[in-house]
NUFIMI-39381 format. One record per residue: residue number from 1; residue in one letter; x, y, z of N, C-alpha, C in turn. Coordinates in Angstrom, 3 decimals. Example, Ala and Ser with C-alpha at 12.3 -4.5 7.8 and 13.67 -1.06 7.14 Angstrom:
<atoms>
   seq   type        npx        npy        npz       capx       capy       capz        cpx        cpy        cpz
     1      A     13.190     -5.690      7.800     12.300     -4.500      7.800     13.200     -3.300      7.800
     2      S     12.850     -2.250      7.080     13.670     -1.060      7.140     12.900      0.030      7.870
</atoms>
This chain:
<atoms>
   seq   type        npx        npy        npz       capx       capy       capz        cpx        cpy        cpz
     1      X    -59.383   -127.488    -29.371    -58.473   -126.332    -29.333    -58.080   -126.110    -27.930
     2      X    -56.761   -126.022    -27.708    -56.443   -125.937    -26.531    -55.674   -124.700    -25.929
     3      X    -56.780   -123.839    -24.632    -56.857   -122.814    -24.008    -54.890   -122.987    -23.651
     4      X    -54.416   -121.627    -24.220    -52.866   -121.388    -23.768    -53.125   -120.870    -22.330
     5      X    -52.388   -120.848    -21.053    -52.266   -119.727    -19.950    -51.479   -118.937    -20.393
     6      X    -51.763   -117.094    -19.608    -50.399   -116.663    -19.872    -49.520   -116.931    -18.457
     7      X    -48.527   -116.963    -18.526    -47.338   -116.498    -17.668    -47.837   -116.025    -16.736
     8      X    -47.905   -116.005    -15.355    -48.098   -115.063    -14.252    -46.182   -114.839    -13.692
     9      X    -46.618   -113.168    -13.535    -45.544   -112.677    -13.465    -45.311   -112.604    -11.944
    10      X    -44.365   -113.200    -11.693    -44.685   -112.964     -9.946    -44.108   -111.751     -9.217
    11      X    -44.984   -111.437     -8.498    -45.545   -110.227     -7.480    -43.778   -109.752     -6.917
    12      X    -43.942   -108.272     -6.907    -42.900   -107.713     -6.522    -43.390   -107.064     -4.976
    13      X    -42.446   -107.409     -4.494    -42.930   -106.971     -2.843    -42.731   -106.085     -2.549
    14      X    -42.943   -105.021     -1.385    -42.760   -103.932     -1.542    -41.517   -103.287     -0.876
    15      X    -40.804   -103.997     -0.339    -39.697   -103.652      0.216    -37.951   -104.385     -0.699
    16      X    -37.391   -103.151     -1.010    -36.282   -103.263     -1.535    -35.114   -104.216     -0.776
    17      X    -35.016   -104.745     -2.306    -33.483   -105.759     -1.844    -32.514   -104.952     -1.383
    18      X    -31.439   -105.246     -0.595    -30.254   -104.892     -0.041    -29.871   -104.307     -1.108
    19      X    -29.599   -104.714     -2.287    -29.044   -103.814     -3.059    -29.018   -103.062     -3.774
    20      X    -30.547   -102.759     -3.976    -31.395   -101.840     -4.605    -31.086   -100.895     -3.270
    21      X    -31.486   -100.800     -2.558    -31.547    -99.810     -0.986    -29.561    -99.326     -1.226
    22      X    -28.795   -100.038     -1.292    -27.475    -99.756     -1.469    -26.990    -98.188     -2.787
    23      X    -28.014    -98.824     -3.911    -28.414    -98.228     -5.033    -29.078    -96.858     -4.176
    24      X    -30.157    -96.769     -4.075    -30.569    -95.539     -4.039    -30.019    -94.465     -3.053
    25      X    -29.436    -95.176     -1.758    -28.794    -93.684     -0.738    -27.790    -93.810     -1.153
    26      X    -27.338    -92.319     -1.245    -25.878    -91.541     -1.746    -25.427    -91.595     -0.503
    27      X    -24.075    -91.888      0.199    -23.398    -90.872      1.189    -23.533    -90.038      1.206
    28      X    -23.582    -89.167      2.528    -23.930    -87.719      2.648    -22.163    -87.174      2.581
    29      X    -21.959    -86.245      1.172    -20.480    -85.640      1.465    -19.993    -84.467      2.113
    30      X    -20.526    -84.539      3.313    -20.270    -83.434      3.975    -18.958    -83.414      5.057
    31      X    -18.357    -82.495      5.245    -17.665    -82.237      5.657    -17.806    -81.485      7.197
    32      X    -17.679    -82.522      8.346    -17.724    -82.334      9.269    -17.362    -80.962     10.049
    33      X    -18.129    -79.987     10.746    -17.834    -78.808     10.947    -17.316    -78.950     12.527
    34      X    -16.254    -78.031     12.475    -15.958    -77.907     14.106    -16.768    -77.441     14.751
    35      X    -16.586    -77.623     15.977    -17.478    -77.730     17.025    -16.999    -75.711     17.253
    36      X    -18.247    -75.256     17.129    -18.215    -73.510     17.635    -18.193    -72.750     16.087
    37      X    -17.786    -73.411     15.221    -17.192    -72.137     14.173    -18.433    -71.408     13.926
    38      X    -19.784    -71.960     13.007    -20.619    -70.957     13.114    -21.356    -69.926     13.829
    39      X    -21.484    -70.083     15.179    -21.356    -69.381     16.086    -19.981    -68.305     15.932
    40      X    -18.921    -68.633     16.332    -17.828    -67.334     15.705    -17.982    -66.704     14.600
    41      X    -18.523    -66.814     13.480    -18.545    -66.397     12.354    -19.811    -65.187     12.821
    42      X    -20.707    -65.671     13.173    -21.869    -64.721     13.259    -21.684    -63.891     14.305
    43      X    -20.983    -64.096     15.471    -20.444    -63.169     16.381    -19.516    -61.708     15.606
    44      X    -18.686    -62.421     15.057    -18.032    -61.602     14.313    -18.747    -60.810     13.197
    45      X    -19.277    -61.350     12.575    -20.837    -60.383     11.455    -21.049    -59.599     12.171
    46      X    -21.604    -59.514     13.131    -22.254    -58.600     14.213    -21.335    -57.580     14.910
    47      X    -20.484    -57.978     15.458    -19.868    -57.151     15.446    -18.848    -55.841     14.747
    48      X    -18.889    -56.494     13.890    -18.443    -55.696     12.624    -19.532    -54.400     12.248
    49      X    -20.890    -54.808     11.777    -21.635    -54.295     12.034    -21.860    -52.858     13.249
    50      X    -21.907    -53.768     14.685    -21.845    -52.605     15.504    -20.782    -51.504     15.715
    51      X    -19.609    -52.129     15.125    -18.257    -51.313     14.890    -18.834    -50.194     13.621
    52      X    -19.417    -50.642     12.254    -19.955    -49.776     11.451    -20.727    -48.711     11.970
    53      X    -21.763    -48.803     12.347    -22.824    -48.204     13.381    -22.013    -47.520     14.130
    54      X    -21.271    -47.390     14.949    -20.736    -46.824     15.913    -19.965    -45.526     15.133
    55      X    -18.840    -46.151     14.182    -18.517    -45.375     13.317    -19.514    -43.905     12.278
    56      X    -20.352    -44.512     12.087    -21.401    -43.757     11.989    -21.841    -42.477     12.383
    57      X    -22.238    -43.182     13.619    -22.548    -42.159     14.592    -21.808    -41.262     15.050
    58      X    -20.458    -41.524     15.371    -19.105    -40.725     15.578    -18.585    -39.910     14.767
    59      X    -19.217    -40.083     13.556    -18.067    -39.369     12.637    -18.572    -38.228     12.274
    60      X    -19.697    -37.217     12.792    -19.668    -36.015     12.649    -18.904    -35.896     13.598
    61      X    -18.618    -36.030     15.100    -18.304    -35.202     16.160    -16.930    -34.782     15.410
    62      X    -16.253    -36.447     15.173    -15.058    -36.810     14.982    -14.316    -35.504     13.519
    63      X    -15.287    -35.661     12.923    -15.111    -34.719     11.964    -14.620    -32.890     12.251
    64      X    -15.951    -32.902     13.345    -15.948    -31.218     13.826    -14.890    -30.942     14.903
    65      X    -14.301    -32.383     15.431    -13.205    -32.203     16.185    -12.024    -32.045     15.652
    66      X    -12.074    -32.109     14.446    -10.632    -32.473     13.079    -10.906    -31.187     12.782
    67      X    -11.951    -30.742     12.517    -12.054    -29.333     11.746    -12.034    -27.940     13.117
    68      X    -12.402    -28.282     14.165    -12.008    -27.472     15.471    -10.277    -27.109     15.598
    69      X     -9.973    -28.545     15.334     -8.267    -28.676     15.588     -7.631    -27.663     14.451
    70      X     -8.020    -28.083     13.249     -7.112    -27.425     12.224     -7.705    -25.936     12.135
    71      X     -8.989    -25.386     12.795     -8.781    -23.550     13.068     -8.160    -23.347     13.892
    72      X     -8.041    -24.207     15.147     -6.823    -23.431     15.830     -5.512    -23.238     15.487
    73      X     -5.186    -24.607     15.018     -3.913    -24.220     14.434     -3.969    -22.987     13.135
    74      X     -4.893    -22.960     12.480     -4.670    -21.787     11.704     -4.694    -20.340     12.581
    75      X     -5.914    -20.315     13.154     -5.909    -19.171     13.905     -4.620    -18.715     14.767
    76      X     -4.132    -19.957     15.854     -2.471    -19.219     15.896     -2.118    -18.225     15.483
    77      X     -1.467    -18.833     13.905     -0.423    -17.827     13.346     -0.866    -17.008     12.867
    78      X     -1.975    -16.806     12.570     -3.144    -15.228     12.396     -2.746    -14.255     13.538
    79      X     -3.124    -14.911     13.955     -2.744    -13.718     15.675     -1.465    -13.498     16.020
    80      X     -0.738    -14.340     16.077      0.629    -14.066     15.919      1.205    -13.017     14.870
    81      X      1.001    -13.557     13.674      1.265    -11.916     12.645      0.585    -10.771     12.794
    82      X     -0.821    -10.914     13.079     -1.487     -9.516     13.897     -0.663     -8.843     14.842
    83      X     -0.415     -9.614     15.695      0.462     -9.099     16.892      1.490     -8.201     16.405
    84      X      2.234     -9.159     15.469      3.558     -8.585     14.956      3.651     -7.360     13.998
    85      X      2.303     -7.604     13.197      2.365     -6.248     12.273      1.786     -5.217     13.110
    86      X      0.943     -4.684     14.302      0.777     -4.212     15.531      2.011     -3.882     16.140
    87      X      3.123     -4.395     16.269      3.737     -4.529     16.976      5.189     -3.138     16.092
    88      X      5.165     -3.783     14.665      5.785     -2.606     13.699      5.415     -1.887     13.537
    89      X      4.079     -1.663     13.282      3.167     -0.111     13.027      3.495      0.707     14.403
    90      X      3.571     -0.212     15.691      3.887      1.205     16.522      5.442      1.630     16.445
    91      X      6.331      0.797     16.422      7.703      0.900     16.305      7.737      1.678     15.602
    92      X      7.139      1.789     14.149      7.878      2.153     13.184      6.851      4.175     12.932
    93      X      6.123      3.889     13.881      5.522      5.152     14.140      5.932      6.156     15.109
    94      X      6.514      5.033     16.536      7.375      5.922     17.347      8.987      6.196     16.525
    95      X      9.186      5.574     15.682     10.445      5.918     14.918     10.412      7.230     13.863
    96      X      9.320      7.032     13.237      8.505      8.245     12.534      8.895      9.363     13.375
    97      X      7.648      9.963     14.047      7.884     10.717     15.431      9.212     11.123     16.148
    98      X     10.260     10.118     16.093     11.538     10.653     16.516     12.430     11.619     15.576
    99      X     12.048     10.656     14.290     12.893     11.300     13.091     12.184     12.962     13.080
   100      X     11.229     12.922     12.860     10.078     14.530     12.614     10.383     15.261     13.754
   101      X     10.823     15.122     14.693     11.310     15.602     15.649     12.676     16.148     15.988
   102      X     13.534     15.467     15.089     15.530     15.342     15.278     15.478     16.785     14.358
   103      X     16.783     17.258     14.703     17.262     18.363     14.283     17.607     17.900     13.070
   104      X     17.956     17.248     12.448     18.387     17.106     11.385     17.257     17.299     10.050
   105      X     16.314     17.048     10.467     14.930     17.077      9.908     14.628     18.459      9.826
   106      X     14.624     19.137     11.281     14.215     20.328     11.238     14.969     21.083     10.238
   107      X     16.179     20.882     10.262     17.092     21.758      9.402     16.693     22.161      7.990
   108      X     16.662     20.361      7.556     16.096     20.479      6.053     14.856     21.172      5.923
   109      X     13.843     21.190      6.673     12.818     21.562      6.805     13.211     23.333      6.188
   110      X     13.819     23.786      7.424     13.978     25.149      7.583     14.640     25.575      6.237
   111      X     15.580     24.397      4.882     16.027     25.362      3.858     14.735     25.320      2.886
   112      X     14.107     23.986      3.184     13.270     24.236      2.449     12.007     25.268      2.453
   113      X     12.068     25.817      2.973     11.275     26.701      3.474     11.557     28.164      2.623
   114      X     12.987     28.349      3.116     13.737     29.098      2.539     14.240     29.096      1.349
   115      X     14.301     28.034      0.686     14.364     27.929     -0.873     13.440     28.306     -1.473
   116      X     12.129     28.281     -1.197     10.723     28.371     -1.482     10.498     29.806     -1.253
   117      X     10.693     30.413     -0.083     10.448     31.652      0.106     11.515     32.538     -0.941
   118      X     12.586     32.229     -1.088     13.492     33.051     -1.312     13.016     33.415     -3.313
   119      X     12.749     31.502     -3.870     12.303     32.182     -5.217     11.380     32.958     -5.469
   120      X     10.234     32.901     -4.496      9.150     33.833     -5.181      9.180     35.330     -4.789
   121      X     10.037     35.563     -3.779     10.108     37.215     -3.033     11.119     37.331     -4.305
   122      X     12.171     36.825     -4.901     13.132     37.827     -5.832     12.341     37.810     -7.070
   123      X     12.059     36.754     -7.404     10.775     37.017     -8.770      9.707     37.853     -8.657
   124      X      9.135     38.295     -7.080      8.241     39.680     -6.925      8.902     40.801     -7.288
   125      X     10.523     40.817     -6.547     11.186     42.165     -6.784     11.543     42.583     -8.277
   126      X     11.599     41.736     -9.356     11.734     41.789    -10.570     10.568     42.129    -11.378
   127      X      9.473     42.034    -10.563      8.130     42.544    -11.462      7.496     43.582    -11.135
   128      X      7.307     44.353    -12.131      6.753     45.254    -12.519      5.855     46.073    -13.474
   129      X      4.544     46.681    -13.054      3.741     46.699    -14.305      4.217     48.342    -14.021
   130      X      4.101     49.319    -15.517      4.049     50.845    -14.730      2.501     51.301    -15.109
   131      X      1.379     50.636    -15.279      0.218     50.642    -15.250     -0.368     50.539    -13.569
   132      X      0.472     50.044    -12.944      0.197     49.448    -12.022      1.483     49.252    -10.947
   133      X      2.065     50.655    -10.828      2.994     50.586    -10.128      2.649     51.007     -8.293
   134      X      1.979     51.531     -7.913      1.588     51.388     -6.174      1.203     49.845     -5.885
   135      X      0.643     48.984     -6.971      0.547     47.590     -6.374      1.227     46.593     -6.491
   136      X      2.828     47.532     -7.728      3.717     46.166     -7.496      4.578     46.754     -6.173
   137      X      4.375     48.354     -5.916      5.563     48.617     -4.863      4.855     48.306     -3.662
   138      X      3.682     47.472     -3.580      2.614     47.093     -2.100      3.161     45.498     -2.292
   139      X      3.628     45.581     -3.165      4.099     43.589     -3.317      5.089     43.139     -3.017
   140      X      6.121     44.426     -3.288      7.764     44.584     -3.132      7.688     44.599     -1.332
   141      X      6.908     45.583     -0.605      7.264     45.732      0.486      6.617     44.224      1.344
   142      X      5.547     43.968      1.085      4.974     42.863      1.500      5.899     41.305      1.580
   143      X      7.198     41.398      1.228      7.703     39.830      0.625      9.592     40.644      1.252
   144      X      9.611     41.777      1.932     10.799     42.017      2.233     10.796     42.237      3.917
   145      X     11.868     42.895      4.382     11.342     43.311      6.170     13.341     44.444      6.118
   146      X     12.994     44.497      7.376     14.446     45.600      7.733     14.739     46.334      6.888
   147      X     15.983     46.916      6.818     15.868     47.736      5.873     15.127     48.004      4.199
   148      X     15.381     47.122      3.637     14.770     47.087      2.377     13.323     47.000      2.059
   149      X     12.799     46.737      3.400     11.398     46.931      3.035     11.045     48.506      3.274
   150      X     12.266     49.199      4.120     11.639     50.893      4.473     12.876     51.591      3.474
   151      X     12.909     50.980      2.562     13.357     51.728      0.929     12.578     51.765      0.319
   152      X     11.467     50.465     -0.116     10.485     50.636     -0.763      9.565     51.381     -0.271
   153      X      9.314     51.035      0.671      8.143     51.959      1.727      8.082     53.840      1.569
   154      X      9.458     54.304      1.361      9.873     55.391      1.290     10.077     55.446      0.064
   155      X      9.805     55.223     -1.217      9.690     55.717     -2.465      8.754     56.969     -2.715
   156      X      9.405     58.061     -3.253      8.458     59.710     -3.263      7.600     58.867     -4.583
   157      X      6.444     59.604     -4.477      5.931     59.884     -5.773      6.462     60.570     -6.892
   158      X      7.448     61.391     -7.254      7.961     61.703     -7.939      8.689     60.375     -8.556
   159      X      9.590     59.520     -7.802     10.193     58.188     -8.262      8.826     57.167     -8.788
   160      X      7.983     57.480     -7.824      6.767     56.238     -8.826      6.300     56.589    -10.313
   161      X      6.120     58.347    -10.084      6.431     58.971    -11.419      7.049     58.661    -12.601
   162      X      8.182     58.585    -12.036      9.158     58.260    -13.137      9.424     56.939    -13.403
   163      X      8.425     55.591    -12.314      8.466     54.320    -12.911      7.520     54.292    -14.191
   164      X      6.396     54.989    -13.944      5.181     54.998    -14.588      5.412     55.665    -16.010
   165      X      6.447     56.706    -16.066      7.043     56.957    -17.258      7.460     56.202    -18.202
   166      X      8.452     55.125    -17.824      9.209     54.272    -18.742      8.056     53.581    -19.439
   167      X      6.953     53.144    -18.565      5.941     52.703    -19.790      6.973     51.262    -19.940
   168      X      7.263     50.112    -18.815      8.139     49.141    -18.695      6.916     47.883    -18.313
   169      X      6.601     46.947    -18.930      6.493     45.797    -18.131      7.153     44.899    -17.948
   170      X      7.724     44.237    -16.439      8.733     43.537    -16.459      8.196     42.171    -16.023
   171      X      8.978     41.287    -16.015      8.223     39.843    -15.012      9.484     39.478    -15.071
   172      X      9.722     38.578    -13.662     11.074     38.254    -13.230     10.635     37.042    -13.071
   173      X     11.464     35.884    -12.947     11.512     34.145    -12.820     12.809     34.010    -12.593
   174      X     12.720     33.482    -11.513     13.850     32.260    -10.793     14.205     31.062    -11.467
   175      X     15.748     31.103    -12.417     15.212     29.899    -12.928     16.071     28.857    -12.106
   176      X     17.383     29.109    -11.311     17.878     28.670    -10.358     18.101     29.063     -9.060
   177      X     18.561     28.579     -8.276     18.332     28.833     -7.025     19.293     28.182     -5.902
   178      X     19.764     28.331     -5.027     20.706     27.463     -3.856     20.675     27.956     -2.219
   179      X     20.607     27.047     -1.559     20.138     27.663     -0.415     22.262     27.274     -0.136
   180      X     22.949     28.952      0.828     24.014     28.402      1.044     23.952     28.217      2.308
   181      X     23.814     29.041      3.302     23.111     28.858      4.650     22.003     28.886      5.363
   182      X     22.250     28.498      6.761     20.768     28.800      7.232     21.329     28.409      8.534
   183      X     21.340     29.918      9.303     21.190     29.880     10.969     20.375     30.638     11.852
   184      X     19.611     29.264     12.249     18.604     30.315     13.261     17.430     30.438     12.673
   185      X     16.991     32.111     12.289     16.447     32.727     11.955     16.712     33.715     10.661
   186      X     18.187     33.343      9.928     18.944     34.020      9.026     19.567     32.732      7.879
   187      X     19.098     33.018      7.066     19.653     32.397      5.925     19.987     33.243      4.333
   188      X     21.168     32.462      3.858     21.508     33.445      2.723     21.157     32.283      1.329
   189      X     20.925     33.116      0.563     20.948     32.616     -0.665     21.215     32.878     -2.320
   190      X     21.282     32.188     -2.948     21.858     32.683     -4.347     21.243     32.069     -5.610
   191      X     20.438     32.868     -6.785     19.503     32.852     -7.775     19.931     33.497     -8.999
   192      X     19.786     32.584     -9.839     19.548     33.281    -11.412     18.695     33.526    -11.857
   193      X     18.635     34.760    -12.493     16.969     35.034    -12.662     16.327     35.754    -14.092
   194      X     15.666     35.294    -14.771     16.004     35.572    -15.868     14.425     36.855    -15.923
   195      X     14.334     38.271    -16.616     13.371     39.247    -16.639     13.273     39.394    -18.151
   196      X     11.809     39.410    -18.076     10.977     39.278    -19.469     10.674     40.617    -19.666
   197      X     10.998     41.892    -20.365     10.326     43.362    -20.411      9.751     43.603    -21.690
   198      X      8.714     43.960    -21.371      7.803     44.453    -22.644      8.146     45.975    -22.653
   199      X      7.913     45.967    -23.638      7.850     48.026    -24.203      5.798     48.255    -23.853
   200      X      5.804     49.104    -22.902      4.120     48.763    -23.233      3.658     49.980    -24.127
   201      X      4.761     50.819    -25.035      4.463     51.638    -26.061      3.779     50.876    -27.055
   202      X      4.667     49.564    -27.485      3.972     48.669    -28.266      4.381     47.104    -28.397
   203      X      3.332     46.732    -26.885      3.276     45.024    -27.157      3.264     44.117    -27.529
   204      X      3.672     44.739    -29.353      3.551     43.881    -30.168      5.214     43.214    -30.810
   205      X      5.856     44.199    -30.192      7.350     43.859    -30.366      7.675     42.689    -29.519
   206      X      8.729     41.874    -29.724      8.990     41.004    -28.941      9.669     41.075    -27.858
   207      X      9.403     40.764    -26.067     10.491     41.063    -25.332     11.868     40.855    -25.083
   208      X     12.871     41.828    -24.440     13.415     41.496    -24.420     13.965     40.406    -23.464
   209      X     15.020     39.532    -22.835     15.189     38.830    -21.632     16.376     39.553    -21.223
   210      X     16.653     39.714    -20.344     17.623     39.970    -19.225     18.113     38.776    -18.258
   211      X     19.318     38.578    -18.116     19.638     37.478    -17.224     20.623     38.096    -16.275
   212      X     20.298     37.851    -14.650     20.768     38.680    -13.685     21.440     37.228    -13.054
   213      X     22.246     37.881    -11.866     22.531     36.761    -10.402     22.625     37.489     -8.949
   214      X     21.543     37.335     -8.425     21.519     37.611     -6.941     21.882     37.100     -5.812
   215      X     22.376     37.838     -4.725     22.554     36.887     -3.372     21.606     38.036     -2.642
   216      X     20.864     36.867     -1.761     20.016     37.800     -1.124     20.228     37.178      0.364
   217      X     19.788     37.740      1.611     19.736     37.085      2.919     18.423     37.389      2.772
   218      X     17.797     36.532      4.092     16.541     36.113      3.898     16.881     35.942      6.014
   219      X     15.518     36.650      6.187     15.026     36.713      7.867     13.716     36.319      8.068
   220      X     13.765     35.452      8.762     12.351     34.539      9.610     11.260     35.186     10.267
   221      X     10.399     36.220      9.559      9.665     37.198     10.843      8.258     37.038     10.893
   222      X      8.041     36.193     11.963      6.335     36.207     12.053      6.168     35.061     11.721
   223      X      6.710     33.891     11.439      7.117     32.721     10.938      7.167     32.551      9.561
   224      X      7.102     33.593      9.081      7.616     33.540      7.097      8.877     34.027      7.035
   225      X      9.952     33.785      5.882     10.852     34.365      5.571     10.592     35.346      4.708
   226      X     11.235     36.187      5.170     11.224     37.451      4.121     12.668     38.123      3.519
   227      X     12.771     39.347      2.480     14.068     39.365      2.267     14.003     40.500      3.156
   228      X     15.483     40.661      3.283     16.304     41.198      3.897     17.438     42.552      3.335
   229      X     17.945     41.533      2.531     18.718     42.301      1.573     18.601     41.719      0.713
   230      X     18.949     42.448     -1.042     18.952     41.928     -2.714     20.169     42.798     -3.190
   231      X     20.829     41.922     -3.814     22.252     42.325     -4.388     22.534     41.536     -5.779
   232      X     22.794     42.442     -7.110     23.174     41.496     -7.874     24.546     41.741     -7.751
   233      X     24.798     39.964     -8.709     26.137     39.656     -8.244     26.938     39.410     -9.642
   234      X     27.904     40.033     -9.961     28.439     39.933    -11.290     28.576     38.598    -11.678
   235      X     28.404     38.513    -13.350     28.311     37.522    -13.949     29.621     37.168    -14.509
   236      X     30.340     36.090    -14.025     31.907     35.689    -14.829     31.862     35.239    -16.077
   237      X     32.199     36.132    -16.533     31.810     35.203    -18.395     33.402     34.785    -18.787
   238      X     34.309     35.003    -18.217     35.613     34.419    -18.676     35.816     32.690    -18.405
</atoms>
C-alpha cells in the first residue's frame, strides 16, 4: 500500500506584492487648504465673540443713555406748556382785574344793586299786618331815607289807629321790575307789583289781588340804596 503525500502549500511571505499594497492604500481625497485660512477663521470666531461681550456689557449704559435722551426730550415740552399755561393764568388774571376795575363793570354792578334793592324796599312798602302795625311802619322807615322816610316816621297814632282798624293783611311782590337810570348816587326805577289782602275778620275767605305800577327813585346812603320817593303810575288799559 502506497503512503500518498499531501501537497505542501507554499509559504506566503510576509510582505505584500506591489499590487496587493496598490489594493489596500486609498488616495488621501483631500483638498488642499490655503496657506492662513484656518487661522482667519478662528481670528474671526473670536472676535465676534469679543464684539458680543462688549455689546453686553454696554448695553445697560447704552440703554439708560436712550432712556436719559428720550426724558429730556419729553421733559422739554412739559416745561414749555407749564411756562405757557403760567404765563395765561397771569395774563388772563391781570385782564380779570382790569375788567373788575373798568367803569363799565362798575356800572352794571351799581344797577344791579339797585334792581335788587329797589324790589324788596317796594314789596316792604306794600306790606302790612294791622296786628302788627308799629313793626311794619319800623320796616317802611328802615328801607326808605329823605323825605319819605320822615312821612312814615311822622305817622300820629291816631293814623296807626285807624290802620289797625281795617283789620287788613296785605303782602306786596314785585313781579317785574326795570332799572331806567342810574347816576352817581341816584337811580330811578319802575315795578309791577302785584298785593295779596286778607280780610283778617275772616281768613278763611279768599284774598283778594291788586295789581299796581310804581316809579320810585332810589338814593345810595351809607352804601345801601334806599327809597326815596314811591309813586303809582297809571295803568294804560287801552
Amino acid at each position: 500500500m502506497t503512503d500518498e503525500k499531501e501537497p505542501v502549500e507554499p509559504e506566503q511571505s510576509g510582505e505584500d506584492t506591489p499590487q496587493d499594497a496598490d489594493d489596500t492604500q486609498e488616495p488621501a481625497d483631500e483638498t488642499p487648504q490655503e496657506p492662513g485660512t484656518a487661522d482667519d477663521a478662528t481670528e474671526a470666531e473670536d472676535a465676534d465673540k469679543a464684539d458680543e461681550a462688549e455689546a453686553d456689557e454696554a448695553g445697560p449704559d447704552e440703554a439708560g443713555k436712550a432712556e436719559e435722551s428720550g426724558s429730556k426730550r419729553i421733559t422739554t415740552p412739559v416745561l414749555i406748556g407749564l411756562l405757557v399755561a403760567l404765563l395765561l393764568g397771569i395774563s388772563g388774571g391781570v385782564a380779570w382785574w382790569s375788567a373788575a376795575h373798568s367803569e363799565d363793570l362798575e356800572a352794571a354792578s351799581d344797577r344791579d344793586a339797585v334792581l335788587v334793592a329797589a324790589k324788596q324796599h317796594i314789596a316792604t312798602l306794600n306790606t302790612l299786618d294791622y296786628r302788627k302795625v308799629d313793626a311794619g311802619l319800623k320796616a317802611w322807615t328802615s328801607v326808605t331815607t329823605g323825605t319819605l322816610k320822615d312821612q312814615f316816621s311822622s305817622i300820629s297814632a291816631d293814623d296807626r289807629k285807624l290802620l289797625a282798624d281795617q283789620k287788613k293783611i296785605s303782602t306786596g311782590k314785585v313781579v317785574d321790575a326795570a332799572v331806567l337810570e342810574v347816576d352817581g348816587a341816584s337811580a330811578r326805577v319802575i315795578a309791577s307789583v302785584e298785593v295779596e289782602v286778607r280780610d283778617g275778620k275772616d281768613l278763611s275767605k279768599d284774598p283778594s289781588i291788586k295789581r299796581n305800577r310804581f316809579s320810585a327813585d332810589l338814593t345810595r346812603s351809607g352804601g345801601t340804596w334806599k327809597l326815596d320817593t314811591l309813586q303809582q303810575v297809571a295803568v294804560d288799559l287801552s
